[in-house]
C-alpha positions in Angstrom: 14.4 22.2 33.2 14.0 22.1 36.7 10.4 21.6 38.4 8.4 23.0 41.1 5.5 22.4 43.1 3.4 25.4 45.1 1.0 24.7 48.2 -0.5 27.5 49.7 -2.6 27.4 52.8 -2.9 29.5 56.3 -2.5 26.4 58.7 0.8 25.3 59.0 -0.5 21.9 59.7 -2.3 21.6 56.1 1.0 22.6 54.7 3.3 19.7 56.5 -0.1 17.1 56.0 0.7 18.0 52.4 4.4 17.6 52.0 4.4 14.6 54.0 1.9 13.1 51.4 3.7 14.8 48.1 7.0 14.3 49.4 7.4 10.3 49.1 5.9 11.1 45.2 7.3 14.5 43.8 10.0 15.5 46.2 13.1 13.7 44.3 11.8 15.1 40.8 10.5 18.7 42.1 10.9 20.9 44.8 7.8 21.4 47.1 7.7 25.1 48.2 4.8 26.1 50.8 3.8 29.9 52.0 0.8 30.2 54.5 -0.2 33.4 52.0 -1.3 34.1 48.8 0.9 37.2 48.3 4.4 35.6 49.7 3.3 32.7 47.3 3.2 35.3 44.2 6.7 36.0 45.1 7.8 32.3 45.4 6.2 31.6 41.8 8.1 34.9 40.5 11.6 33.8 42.3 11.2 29.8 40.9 10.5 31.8 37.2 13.6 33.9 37.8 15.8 31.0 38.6 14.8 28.8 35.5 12.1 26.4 37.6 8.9 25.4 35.8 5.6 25.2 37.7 3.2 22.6 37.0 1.1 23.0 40.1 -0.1 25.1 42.3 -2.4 24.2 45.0 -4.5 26.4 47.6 -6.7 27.2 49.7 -9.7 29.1 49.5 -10.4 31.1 52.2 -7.1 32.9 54.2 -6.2 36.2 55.1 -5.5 38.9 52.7 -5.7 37.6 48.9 -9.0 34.6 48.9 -7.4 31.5 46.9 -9.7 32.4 43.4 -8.1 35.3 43.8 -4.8 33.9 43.9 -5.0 31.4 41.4 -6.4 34.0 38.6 -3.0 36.3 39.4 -0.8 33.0 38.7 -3.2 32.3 36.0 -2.1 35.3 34.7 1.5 34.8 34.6 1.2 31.5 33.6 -1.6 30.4 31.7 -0.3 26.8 31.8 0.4 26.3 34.9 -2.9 24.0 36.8 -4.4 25.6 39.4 -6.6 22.8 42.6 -8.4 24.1 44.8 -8.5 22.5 48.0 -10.5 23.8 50.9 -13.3 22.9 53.2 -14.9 26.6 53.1 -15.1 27.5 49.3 -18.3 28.7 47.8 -20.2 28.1 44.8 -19.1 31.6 43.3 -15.1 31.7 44.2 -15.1 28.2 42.4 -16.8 29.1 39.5 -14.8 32.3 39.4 -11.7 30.0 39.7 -13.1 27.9 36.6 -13.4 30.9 34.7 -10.3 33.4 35.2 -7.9 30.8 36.2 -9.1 28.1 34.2 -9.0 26.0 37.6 -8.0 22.0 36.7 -9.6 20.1 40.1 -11.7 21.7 43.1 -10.4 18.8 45.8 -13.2 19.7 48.9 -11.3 18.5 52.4 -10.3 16.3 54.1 -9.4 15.0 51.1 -8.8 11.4 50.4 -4.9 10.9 50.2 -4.7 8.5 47.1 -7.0 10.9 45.2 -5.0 13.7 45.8 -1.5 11.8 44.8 -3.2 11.0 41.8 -5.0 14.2 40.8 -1.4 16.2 41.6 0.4 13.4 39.1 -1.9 13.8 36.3 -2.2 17.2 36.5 2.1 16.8 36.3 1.8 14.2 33.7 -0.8 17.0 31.5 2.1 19.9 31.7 4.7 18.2 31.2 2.6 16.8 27.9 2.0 20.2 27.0 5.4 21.3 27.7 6.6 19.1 25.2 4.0 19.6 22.8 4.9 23.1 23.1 8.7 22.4 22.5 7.9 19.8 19.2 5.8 23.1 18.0 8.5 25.2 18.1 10.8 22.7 16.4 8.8 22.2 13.9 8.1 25.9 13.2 11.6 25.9 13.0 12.4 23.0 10.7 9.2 24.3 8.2 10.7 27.4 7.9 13.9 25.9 7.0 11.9 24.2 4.3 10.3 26.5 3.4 13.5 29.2 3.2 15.4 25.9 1.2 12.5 25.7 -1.3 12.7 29.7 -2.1 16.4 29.3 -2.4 16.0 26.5 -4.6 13.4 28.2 -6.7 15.5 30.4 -7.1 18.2 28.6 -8.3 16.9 26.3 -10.4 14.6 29.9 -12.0 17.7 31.0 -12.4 19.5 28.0 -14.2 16.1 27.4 -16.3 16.5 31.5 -17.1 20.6 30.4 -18.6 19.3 27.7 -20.1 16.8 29.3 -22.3 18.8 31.8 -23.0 21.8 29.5 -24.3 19.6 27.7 -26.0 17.9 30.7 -27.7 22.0 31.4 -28.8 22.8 28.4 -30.0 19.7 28.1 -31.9 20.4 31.8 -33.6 24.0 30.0 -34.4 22.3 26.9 -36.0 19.9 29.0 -38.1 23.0 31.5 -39.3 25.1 28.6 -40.0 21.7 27.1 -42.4 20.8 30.2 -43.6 24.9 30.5 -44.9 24.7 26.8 -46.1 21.8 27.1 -48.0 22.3 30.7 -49.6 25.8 29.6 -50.9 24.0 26.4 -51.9 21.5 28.1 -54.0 23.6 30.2 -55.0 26.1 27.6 -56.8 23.4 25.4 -58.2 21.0 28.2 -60.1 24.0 30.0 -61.6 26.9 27.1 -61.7 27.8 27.6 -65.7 28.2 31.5 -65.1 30.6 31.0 -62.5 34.5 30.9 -62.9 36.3 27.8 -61.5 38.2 29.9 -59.1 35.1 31.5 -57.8 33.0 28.3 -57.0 36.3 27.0 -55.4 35.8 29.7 -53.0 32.1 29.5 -52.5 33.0 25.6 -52.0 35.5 26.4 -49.4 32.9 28.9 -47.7 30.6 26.0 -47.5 33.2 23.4 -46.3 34.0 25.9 -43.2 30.4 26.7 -42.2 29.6 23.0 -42.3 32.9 21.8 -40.0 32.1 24.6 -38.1 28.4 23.7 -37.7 29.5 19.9 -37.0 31.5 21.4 -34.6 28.8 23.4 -32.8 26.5 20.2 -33.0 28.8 17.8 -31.4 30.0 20.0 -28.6 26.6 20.8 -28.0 25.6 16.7 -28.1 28.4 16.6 -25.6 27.4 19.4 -23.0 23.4 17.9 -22.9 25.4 14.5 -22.1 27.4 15.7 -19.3 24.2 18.2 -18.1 22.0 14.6 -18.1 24.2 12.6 -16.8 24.4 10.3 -19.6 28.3 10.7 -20.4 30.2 8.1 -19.1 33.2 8.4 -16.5 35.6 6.2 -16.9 38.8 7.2 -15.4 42.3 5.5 -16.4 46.0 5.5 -15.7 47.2 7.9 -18.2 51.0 9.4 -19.2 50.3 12.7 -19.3 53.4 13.4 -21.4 52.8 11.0 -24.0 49.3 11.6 -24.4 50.1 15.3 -24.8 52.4 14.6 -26.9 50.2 12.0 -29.3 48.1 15.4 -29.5 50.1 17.6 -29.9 51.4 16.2 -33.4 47.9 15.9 -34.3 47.6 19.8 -34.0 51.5 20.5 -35.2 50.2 19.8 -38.8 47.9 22.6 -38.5 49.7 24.9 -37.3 52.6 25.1 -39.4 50.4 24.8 -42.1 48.9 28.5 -40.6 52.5 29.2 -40.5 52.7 29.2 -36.6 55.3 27.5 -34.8 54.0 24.8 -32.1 56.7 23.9 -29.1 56.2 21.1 -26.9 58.6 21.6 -23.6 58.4 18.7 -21.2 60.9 16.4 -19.5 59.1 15.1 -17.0 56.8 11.6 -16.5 53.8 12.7 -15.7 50.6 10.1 -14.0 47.6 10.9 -13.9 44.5 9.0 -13.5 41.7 10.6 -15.9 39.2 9.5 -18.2 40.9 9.7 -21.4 38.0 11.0 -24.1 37.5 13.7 -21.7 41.2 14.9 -21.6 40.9 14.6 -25.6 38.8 17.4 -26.0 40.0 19.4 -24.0 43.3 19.2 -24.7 42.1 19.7 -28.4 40.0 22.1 -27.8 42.7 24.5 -26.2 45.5 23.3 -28.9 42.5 24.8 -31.7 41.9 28.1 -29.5 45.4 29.0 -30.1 45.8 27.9 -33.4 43.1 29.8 -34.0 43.8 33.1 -32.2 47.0 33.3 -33.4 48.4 35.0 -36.5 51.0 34.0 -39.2 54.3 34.0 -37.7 53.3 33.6 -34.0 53.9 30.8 -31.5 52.3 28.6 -29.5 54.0 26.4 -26.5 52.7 23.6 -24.5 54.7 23.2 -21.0 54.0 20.2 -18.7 55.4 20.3 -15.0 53.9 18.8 -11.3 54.2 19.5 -8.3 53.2 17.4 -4.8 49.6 17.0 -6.0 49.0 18.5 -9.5 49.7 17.8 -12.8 49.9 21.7 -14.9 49.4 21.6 -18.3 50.5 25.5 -19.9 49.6 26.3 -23.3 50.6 30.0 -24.4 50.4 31.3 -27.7 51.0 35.1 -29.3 47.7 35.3 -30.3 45.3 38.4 -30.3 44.4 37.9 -26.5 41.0 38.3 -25.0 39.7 41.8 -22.9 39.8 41.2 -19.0 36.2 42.0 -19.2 35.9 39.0 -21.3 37.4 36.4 -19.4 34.9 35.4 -17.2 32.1 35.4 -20.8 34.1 32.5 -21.7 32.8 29.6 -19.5 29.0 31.1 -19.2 26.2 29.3 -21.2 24.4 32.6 -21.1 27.0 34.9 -22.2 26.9 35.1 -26.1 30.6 35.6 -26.4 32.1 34.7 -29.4 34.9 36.1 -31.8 35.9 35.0 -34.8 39.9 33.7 -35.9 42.6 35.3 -37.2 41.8 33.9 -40.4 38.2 34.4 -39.8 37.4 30.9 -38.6 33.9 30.1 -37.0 33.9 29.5 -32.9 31.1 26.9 -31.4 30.9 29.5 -28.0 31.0 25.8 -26.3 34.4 24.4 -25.9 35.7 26.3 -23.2 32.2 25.8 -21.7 32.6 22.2 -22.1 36.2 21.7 -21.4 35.5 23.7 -17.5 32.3 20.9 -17.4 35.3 17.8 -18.4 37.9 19.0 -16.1 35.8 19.2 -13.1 34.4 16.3 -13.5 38.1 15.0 -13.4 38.6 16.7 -10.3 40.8 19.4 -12.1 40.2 23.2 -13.4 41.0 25.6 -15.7 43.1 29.1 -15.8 43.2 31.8 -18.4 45.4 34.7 -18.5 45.4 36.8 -20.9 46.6 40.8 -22.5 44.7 41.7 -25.2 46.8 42.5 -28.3 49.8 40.1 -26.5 48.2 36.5 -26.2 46.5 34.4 -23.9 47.6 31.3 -21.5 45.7 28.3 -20.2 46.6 26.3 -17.5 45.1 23.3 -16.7 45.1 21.8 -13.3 44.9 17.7 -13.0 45.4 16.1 -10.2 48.2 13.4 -9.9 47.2 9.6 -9.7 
C-alpha cells in the first residue's frame, strides 16, 4: 500500500521549511503533498484515498483563511478516524486545541518554531503507531477469517460425525434385533427339543436339529463379520499387502465354493486364461471373494448358473461374477453397502443373510485400493465386478 504525508499551512515558506526537513526522512517511503488551504487539502486526502494511498499524517496549521486547522483536522477526522492529526502553529488557542483533542482526536499540538529533531521524531512515531495499527487491523481481519473457518469446519464436522454416530446407532440397534432373533430361534427350538424329545419322531427332531444348525452358522456368521467390520472401523485390522496370482487364488476359491453349489444343483464356471498380479492383502481378498461366491450361491435357484470371469486391462485387475439368481430391485442397490439400511432378504432356499458382507467387502476392497460394482434385473440375476488394481 502506498503512503502519504499531508502538510497544510498558508505560508509557502512553512510548507518548503517542512519538506526540506521531512524529505531526507519520509520522502523515499511516502509522498509529501502540501496545499496552503484547508479545503484544497480535503481534496488532496480524498484524491490519495481514491488512488489507493494510505495517510498516516496530516499536519496543519491553525489559523489560515477559510477553514481554521481544528476545523480541518475534525473533517479528516471524519473520514479517517485513524489517520493522526499535529497541530503546529504559533497562533492556536486554548479552545481550537482542545476542540482538536476532542473531535479529531488530535495526536501532538507542536507550538512553533518548532525544534527540528522533535518534529522528525514526533512525525515517525506517529508513522510507526499507524502503521502498528494498520497491521493490527489487517491480523484482525485474518483472524476473523481463519476463526470462522474454524468455526464453519467444527459445524461441518459436527455434523458429520452426528451424522455417522446417528448410522451407527442405528446399525447397531439392527444388528442387535438380528442377534436377539437369532437367540430367541436358538433357544425356542432348544426348549423345544429337550421338554418333549421322547414325543418327537426321528425325522422331526432331524429337522428341528437342522433349523438349529442354520440359525447358529448363520449367527456365527453375523458375529464374525461383525468382529471384522469394528476391526477395520478401529483400525485394529492389519494390512498386509502381498504379491498375489490372482488366477490361482481365484481359482483355490472357487473349488472351495464349487462343492456347494453343485450340491444346490447350480453349475459354477470359472473362465480365465489370463495371469493375473496383483499386490493385495490376501485375508482381505478371502472374504470377499467368498463372500460374493456365497451371495450367488445363495440367490440362485436349482438349475441356475453362476460364472466367475477374470480379465485386466492397463491398470486393473476385474474380477465378474454373474449368476441367474433372483436379482435385487434398482431401488435396492445402493441399501446394500449402508450400515443404516436394514436390508436384508432371505435365499432361495431360505438361508439366513448377516446384512454385513457386502458392507464389509466395499470396507476390504478400498482399503486395497479397489471397488465394487453391482448390476443387477430383478427376476434375471445380478453381477459383481470387482475392481483391483494391478501390482
Amino acid at each position: 500500500m502506498k503512503q502519504a504525508i499531508i502538510c497544510v499551512d498558508d505560508e509557502d515558506i512553512i510548507l518548503e521549511a517542512l519538506k526540506d526537513q521531512l524529505g531526507p526522512f519520509f520522502e523515499n517511503q511516502y509522498l509529501i503533498e502540501t496545499s496552503t488551504t484547508a479545503e484544497e487539502a480535503l481534496e488532496i486526502y480524498d484524491e490519495l484515498i481514491e488512488d489507493n494511498y494510505d495517510v498516516p499524517v496530516v499536519i496543519s496549521d491553525y489559523l489560515m483563511p477559510g477553514m481554521r486547522g481544528d476545523e480541518f483536522l475534525i473533517k479528516v477526522h471524519e473520514k479517517n478516524p485513524k489517520t493522526l492529526k499535529i497541530l503546529l502553529t504559533g497562533h492556536a488557542n486554548i479552545d481550537g486545541i482542545a476542540n482538536a483533542i476532542n473531535k479529531a482526536n488530535l495526536y501532538r499540538y507542536i507550538p512553533k518554531p518548532w525544534d527540528r529533531d522533535d518534529l522528525i521524531l514526533t512525525v515517525r512515531e506517529a508513522v510507526r503507531s499507524f502503521l502498528q495499527e494498520l497491521e493490527i487491523r489487517k491480523q484482525n481481519i485474518e483472524l476473523e477469517q481463519i476463526n470462522g473457518n474454524l468455526e464453519r469446519l467444527v459445524e461441518e464436522r459436527t455434523a458429520e460425525l452426528g451424522k455417522a454416530n446417528a448410522t451407527k446407532d442405528k446399525f447397531f440397534s439392527i444388528i442387535a434385533h438380528d442377534l436377539k432373533n437369532s437367540f430367541t430361534g436358538l433357544l425356542g427350538y432348544s426348549d423345544i427339543l429337550l421338554s418333549d424329545f421322547d414325543r418327537f419322531p426321528d425325522e422331526e427332531k432331524k429337522a428341528i436339529v437342522s433349523t438349529i444348525q442354520q440359525v447358529s452358522e448363520s449367527t456365527y456368521k453375523l458375529l464374525q463379520n461383525l468382529l471384522d467390520w469394528a476391526s477395520v472401523q478401529t483400525g485394529n485390522i492389519q494390512f498386509i499387502p502381498e504379491e498375489i496370482d490372482l488366477r490361482g487364488f481365484l481359482s483355490d476359491e472357487f473349488n472351495l465354493q464349487k462343492t456347494i453349489a453343485e450340491n444346490k444343483g447350480l453349475t459354477m464356471i470359472f473362465d480365465s486364461n489370463e495371469d493375473v498380479k496383483i499386490r493385495a492383502d490376501k485375508n482381505m481378498l478371502s472374504t470377499i471373494i467368498r463372500n460374493i461366491f456365497s451371495n450367488a450361491t445363495k440367490f440362485t435357484k436349482k438349475g441356475g448358473s453362476i460364472t466367475i470371469l477374470l480379465s485386466k486391462d492397463d491398470k486393473f485387475a476385474n474380477v465378474c461374477v454373474k449368476d441367474t439368481g433372483i436379482g435385487i430391485k434398482p431401488e435396492n442397490i445402493d441399501k446394500l453397502f449402508k450400515v443404516n439400511e436394514n436390508y436384508k432378504t432371505h435365499g432361495t432356499n431360505n438361508e439366513e443373510g448377516t446384512g454385513l458382507g457386502l458392507i464389509l467387502c466395499k470396507e476390504f476392497i478400498n482399503k486395497n485400493g479397489g471397488d465394487i460394482y453391482i448390476k443387477s434385473k430383478f427376476g434375471e440375476g445380478t453381477q459383481v465386478s470387482l475392481i483391483l488394481p494391478l501390482e
